[in-house]
C-alpha positions in Angstrom: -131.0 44.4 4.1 -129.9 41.5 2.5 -126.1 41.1 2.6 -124.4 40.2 -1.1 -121.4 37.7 -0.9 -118.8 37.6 -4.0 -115.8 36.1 -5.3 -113.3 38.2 -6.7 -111.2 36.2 -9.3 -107.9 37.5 -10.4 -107.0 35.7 -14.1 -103.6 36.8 -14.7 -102.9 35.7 -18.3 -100.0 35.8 -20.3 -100.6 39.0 -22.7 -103.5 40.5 -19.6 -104.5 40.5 -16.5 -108.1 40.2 -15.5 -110.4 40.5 -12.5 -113.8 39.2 -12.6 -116.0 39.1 -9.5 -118.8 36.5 -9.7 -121.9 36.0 -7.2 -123.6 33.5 -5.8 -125.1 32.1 -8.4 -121.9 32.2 -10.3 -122.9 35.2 -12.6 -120.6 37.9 -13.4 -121.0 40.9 -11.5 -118.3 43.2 -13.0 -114.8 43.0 -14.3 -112.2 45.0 -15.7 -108.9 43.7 -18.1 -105.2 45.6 -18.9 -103.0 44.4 -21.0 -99.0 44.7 -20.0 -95.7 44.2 -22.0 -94.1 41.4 -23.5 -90.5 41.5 -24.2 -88.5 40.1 -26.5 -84.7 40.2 -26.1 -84.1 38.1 -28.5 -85.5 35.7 -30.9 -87.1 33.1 -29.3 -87.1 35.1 -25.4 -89.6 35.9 -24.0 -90.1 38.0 -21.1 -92.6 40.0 -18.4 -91.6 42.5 -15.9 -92.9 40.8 -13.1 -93.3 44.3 -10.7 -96.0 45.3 -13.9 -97.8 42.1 -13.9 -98.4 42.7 -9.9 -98.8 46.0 -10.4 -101.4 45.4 -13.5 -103.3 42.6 -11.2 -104.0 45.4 -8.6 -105.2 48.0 -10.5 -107.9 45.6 -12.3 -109.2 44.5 -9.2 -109.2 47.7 -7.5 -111.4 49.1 -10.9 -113.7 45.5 -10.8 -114.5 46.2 -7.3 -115.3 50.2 -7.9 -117.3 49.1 -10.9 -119.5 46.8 -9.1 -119.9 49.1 -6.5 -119.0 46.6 -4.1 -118.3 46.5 -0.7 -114.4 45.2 0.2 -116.0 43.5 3.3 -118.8 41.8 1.1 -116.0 39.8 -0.6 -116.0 36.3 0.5 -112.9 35.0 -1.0 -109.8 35.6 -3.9 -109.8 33.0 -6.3 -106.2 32.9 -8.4 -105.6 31.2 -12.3 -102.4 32.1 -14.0 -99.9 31.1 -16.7 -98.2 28.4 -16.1 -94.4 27.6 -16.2 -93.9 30.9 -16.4 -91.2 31.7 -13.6 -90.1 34.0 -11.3 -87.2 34.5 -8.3 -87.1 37.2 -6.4 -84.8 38.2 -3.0 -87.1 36.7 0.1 -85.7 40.0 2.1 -86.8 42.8 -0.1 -89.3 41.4 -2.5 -87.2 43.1 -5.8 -87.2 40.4 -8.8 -83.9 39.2 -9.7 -84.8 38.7 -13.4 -88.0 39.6 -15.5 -90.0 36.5 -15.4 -89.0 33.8 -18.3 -92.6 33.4 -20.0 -93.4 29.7 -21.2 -93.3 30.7 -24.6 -89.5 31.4 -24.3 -86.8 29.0 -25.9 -83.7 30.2 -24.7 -83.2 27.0 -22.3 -83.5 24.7 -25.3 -79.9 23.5 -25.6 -80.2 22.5 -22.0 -82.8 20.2 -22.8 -81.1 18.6 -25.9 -78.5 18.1 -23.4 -80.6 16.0 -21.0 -82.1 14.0 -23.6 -78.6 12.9 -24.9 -78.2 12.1 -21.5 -80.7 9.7 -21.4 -82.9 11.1 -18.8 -86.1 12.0 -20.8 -87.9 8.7 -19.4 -86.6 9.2 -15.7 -88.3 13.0 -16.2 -91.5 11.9 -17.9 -92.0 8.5 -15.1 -91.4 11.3 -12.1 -93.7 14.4 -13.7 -95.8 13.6 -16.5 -93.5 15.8 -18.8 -91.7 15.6 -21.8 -87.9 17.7 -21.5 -89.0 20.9 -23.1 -87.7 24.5 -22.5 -92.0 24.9 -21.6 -91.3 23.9 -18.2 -90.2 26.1 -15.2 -86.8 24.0 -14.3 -84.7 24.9 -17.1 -85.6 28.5 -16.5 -84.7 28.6 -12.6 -81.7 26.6 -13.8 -81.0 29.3 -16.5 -81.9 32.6 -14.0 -79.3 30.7 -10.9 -76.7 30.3 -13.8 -76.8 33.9 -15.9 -77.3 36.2 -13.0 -74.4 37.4 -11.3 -74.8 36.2 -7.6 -78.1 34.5 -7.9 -77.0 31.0 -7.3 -74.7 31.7 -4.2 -77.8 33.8 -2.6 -80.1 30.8 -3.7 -78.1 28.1 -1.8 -77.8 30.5 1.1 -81.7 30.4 1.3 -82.0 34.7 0.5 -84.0 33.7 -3.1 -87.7 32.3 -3.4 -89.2 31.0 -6.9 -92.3 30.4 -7.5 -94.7 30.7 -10.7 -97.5 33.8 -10.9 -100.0 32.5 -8.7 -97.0 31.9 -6.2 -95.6 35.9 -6.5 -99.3 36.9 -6.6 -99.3 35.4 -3.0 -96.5 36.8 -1.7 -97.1 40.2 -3.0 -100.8 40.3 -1.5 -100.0 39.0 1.7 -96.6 41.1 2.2 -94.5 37.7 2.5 -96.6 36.2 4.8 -97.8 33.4 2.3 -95.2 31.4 0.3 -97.4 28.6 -1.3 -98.1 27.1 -4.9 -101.0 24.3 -5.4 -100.2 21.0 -7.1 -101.3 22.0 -10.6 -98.7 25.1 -10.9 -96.6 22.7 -8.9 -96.9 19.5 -11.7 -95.6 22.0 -14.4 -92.4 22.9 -13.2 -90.8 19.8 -14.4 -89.5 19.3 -10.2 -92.7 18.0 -8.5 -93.6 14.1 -8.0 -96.9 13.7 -9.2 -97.6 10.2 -8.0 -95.9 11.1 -4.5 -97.1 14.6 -4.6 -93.8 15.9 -3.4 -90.7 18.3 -4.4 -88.6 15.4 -6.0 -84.6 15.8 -4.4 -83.4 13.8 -7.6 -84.6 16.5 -9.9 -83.8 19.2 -8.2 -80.1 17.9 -7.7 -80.5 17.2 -11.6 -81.3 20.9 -12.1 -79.2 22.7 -9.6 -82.6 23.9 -7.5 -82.1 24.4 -4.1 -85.2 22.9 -1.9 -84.9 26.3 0.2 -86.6 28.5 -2.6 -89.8 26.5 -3.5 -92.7 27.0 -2.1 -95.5 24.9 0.1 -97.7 23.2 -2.2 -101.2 23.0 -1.1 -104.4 21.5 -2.4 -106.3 24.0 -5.5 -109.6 24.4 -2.7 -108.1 25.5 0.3 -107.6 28.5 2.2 -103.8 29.6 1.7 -104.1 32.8 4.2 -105.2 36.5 3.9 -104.0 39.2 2.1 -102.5 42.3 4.0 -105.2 44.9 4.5 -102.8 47.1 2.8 -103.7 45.6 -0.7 -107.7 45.6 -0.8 -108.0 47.8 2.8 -109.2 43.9 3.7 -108.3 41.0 5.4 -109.3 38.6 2.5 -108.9 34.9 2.6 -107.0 33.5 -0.7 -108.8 30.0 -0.7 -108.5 28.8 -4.7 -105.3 28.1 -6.7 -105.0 26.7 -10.2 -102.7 26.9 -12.9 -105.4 28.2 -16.0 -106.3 25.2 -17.6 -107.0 23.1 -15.0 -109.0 26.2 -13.5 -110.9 25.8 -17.1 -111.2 22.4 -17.0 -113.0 22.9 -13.4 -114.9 26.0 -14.4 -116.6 23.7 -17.2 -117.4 21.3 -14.7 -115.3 18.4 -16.6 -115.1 16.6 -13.2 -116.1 13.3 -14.9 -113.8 10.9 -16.4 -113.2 11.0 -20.3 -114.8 14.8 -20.1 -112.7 17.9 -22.0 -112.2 21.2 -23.0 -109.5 23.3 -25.0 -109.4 27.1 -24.0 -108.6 28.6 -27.1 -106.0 31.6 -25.4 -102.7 32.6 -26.8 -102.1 29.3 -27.1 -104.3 26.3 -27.3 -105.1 23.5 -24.2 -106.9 20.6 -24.5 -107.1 18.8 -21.1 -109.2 15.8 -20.6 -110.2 14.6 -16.8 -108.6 11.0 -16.3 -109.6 10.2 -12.6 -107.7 8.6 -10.7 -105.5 7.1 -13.0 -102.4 9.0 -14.5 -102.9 7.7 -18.3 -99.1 7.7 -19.8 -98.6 9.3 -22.8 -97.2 7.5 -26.0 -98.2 10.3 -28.4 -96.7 13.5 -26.9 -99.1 14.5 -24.6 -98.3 15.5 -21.0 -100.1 14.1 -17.8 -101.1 16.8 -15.4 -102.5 17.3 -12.1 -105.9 18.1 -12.0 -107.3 20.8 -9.7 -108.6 19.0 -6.7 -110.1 19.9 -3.3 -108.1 17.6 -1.2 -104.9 15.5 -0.7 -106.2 12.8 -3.0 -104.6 13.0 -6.4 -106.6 13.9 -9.9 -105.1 13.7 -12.8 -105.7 14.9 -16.7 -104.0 14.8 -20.1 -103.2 18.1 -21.9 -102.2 19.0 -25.1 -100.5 22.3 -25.1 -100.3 24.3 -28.4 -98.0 27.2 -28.5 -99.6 29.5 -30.9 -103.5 29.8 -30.8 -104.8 32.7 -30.4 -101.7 34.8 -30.5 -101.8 34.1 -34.0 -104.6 36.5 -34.4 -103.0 39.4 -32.4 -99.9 38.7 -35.3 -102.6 39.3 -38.2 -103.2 42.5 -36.5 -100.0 43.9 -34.5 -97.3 42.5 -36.8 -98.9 41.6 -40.4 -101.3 44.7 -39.8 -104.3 42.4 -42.2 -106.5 43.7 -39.7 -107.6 46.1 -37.1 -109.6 44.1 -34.3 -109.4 40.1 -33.6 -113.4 40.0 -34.3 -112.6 41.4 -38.0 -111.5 37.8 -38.6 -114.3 36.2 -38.9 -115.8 37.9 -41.7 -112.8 38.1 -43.7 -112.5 34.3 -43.1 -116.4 33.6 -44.0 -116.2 35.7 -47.4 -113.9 33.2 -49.0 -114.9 29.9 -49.1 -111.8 28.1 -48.3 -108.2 29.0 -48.5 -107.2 27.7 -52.0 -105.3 24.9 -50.3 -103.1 27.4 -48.7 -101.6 26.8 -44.8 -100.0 28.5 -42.2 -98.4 26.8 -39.9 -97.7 29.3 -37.1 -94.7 27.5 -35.0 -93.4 31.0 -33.8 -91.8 29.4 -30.8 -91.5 26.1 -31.7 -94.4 23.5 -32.1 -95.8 21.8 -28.6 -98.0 18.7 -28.3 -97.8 16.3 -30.4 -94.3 17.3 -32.0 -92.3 18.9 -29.2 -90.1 20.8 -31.9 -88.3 23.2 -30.2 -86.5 24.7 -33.8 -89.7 24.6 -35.8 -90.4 27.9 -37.0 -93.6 29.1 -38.7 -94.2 28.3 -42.4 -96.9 28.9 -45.3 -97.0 26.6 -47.7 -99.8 26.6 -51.5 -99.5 30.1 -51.8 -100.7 30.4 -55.7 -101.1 34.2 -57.6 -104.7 34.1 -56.2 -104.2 34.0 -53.0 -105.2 37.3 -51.4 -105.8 38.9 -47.6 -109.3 36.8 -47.1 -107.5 33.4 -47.7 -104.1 34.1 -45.7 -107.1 35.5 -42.6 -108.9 32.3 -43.0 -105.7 30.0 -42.9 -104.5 31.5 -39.9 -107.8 30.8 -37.9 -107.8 27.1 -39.3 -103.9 26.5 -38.3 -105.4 27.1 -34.7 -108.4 24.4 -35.4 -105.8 21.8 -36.8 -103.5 21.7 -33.7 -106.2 21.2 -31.5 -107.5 18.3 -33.9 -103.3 17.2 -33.6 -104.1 17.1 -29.9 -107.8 15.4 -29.7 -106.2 12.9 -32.1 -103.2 11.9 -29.6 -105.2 12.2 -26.8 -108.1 9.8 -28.5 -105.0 7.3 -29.3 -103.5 7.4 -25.3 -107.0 6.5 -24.1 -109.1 4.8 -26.4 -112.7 4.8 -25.6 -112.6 7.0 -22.3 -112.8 10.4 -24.6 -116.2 12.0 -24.9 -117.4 13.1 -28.4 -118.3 16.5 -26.6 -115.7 19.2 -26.3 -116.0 21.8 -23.8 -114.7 25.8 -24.9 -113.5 28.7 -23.5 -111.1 31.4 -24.1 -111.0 34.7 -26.1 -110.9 33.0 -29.7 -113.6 30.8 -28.8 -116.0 33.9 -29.4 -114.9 34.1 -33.0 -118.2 31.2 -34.7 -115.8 30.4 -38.0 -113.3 29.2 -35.6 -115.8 26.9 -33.7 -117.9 25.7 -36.6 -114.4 24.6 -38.3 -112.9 23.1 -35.4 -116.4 21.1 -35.1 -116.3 20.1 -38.7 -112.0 19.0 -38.6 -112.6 16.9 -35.2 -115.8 15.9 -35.7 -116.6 16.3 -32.5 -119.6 18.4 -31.0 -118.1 22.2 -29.6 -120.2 23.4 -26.9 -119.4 26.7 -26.0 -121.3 28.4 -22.8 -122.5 31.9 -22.5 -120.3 32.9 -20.7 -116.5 31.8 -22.0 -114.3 32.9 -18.5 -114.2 29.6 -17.7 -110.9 30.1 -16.4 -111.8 32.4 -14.0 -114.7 31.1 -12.7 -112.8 27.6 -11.8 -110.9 29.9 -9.6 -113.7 31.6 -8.3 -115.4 27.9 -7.8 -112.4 26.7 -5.8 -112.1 29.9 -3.7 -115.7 29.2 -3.0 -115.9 25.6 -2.2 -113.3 26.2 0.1 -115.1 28.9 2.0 -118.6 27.3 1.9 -120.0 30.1 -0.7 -120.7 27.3 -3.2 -120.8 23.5 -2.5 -120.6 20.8 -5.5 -124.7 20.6 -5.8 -125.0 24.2 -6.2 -122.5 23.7 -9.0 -124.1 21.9 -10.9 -127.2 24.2 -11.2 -124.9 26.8 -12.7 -125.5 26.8 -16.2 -125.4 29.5 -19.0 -127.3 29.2 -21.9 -124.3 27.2 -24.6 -123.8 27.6 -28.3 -123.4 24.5 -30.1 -121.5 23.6 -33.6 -121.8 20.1 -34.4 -119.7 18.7 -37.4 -121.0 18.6 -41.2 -118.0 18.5 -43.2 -118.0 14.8 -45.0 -115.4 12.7 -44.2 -113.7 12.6 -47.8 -112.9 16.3 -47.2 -112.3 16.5 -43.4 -109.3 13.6 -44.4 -108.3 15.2 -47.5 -107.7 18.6 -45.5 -105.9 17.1 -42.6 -103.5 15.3 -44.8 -102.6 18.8 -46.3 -102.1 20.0 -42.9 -99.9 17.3 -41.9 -98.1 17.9 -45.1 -97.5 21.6 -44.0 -96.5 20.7 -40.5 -93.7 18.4 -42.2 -92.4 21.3 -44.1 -92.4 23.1 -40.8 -90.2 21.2 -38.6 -86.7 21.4 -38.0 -84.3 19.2 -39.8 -80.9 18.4 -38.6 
């Protein structure tokens, strides 16, 4: 009998966690998805216990596996994509979190960024990381948990605290402590790694208070990192792919050429482009990145990271209460024909790339008597489209000709067609979305099984799923006349001293 191998891929997102398993040929096999809380202390904070998001990633892969009726011993490898930035420190001796885990979405460590840029030290951060000072990144966090918990600073210096983003925690938890390791593209985003030297940098971590004792290894995205404790799978199961979740997109659509992109349209909204070799400066508020890659030898990309994408559909329908399901959207927005020069410009947390608006809070501006449910739906799903269009345009003015016409996409809301066909018709670019839209965890699962010889790059490239394709057809008086409304809106929506 012929024996099956598998990748089990644990996705574990900011509002769910996920497990998919894939095959050989990279097709899905079965899966299974829980969502967990968010917490809001206060406006502005946000939070996740960090014992339910472990405890949330278990129970989906224990139901994926029992699903697929598949055998723990016929799994080849764990792949691993998480949220980024988000952070978490915990007690090395006992495992217990200190602190719920500051989500990336949170603001509360604003103030300690206007701080550093009055201090001059934006450029020194950006040369050294690829990142603007922004309360996204992990540093201001750890700085924030060492400095607001009582004791966690003197137990930090005395080496009795770890941090480390999901992926990291993930690790730790699976193996029982025996694996304390991040990969450079969870590394690159917490505002502390080199990415031209590819090391922890002691002038930022001096800058932010961050003892050297509490970060983890940092390892290559394709590599095996060790082997989970046979208490958590009743297997000894190598964990051989780590990416932060857009550059486990950006590898899961096979954008492993330079000038090739894709924006996973999640909660938020990531546009990542592959540069090479070369780490393309920003001058239009984009961030350079690490890229996933299989060895020591540096990749690099430019993202674009929009705050509110997505999310702004599970508003309509948990908060706003216009709908019932995120797939009602659609039609509502397809039985109007526009939005009667309405916007919504859903800053929530701040706006991200290109703005980096910490203060900005959501606006809607052209409301007129006629405006009804249809037209607010509609303008929400468009207000995701723009900022990606925001992005693509930055990006296309960092590097010129290198950006493809093509865009690659992925994520939940990239199932919804009015979003696509929009977002085609504002960028004028062609949207290609595949079959299959878990990019995010397949690039996981792809890196777990490079690493472990399931899959090799040839065999990648004969996995293909069948895509759906929007190309643009909006003319180009309307497409400028709508942007410039837009950008009109977005003014309106950012902070004013």
């Amino acid at each position: 009998m012929e024996k099956h191998r598998y990748i089990l891929s644990l996705d574990q997102g900011t509002t769910s966690s996920r497990a998919i398993i894939f095959d050989e040929n990279g097709e899905i096999k079965s899966r299974a998805q829980a969502e967990y809380a968010q917490i809001y202390p206060r406006d502005g904070w946000v939070e996740h216990d960090p014992i339910e998001i472990f405890s949330s990633v278990a129970a989906v892969a224990s139901e994926a596996i029992a699903r697929g009726g598949i055998n723990r011993n016929d799994i080849t490898a764990i792949g691993i994509t998480n949220q980024r930035e988000t952070t978490i420190v915990w007690d090395k001796t006992t495992g217990a979190p200190v602190y719920n885990a500051i989500v990336w979405q949170c603001r509360r460590t604003a103030d300690i960024c206007d701080k550093l840029k009055a201090d001059g030290l934006s450029e020194m951060i950006y040369k050294k990381t690829g990142l603007p000072v922004d309360a996204y990144f992990s540093a201001t966090k750890i700085k924030w948990i060492l400095d607001n918990v009582d004791g966690a600073r003197e137990k930090a210096e005395k080496g009795e605290l770890l941090f480390g983003t999901v992926d990291t925690y993930l690790m730790w938890k699976l193996s029982a402590g025996r694996i304390f390791a991040t990969d450079f593209t969870n590394a690159s985003r917490t505002m502390l790694y080199n990415i031209h030297t590819l090391e922890w940098d002691d002038e930022l971590l001096s800058l932010f208070g961050v003892p050297r004792c509490m970060l983890p290894d940092v390892l290559p995205s394709s590599e095996i990192f060790g082997y989970t404790d046979e208490g958590a799978f009743g297997a000894k199961i190598p964990i051989a792919g780590v990416a932060g979740d857009q550059q486990a997109a950006l590898f899961g659509q096979r954008c492993f050429t330079r000038g090739s992109a894709k924006n996973t349209f999640g909660t938020g909204c990531f546009l990542l482009m592959n540069t090479g070799a070369e780490a393309v400066e920003s001058r239009h508020g984009l961030i350079t990145t690490l890229a996933a890659m299989r060895d020591g030898t540096p990749h690099y990309a430019l993202e674009g990271s929009v705050f509110v994408g997505g999310a702004v559909v599970q508003w309509l329908r948990d908060e706003m209460r216009l709908v019932r399901t995120a797939a009602e959207t659609e039609q509502y927005a397809l039985s109007v024909t526009d939005t009667l020069g309405m916007y919504l410009v859903p800053a929530f947390v701040g706006l991200g790339a290109p703005y980096w608006d910490a203060y900005a809070r959501g606006t809607v501006t052209g409301i007129t008597r006629g405006t009804n449910r249809e037209h607010f739906i509609r303008a929400a799903l468009e207000s995701i489209a723009y900022q990606v269009n925001d992005v693509l345009c930055a990006m296309e003015k960092d590097c010129g000709g290198m950006c493809e016409k093509r865009l690659a996409v992925d994520g939940g809301a990239s199932e919804n067609s009015f979003l696509m066909q929009f977002t085609a018709d504002i960028t004028g670019h062609t949207v290609v979305r595949p079959s299959v839209v878990e990019s995010t965890a397949l690039g996981a699962a792809y890196l777990a099984g490079l690493a472990t010889g399931l899959y090799s790059m040839e065999t990648l490239s004969r996995h293909r799923n069948g895509d759906s394709v929007f190309s643009p057809n909006m003319d180009g008086d309307t497409r400028k006349k709508l942007i410039d409304g837009w950008r009109d809106a977005v003014k309106r929506t950012m902070h004013k001293d």
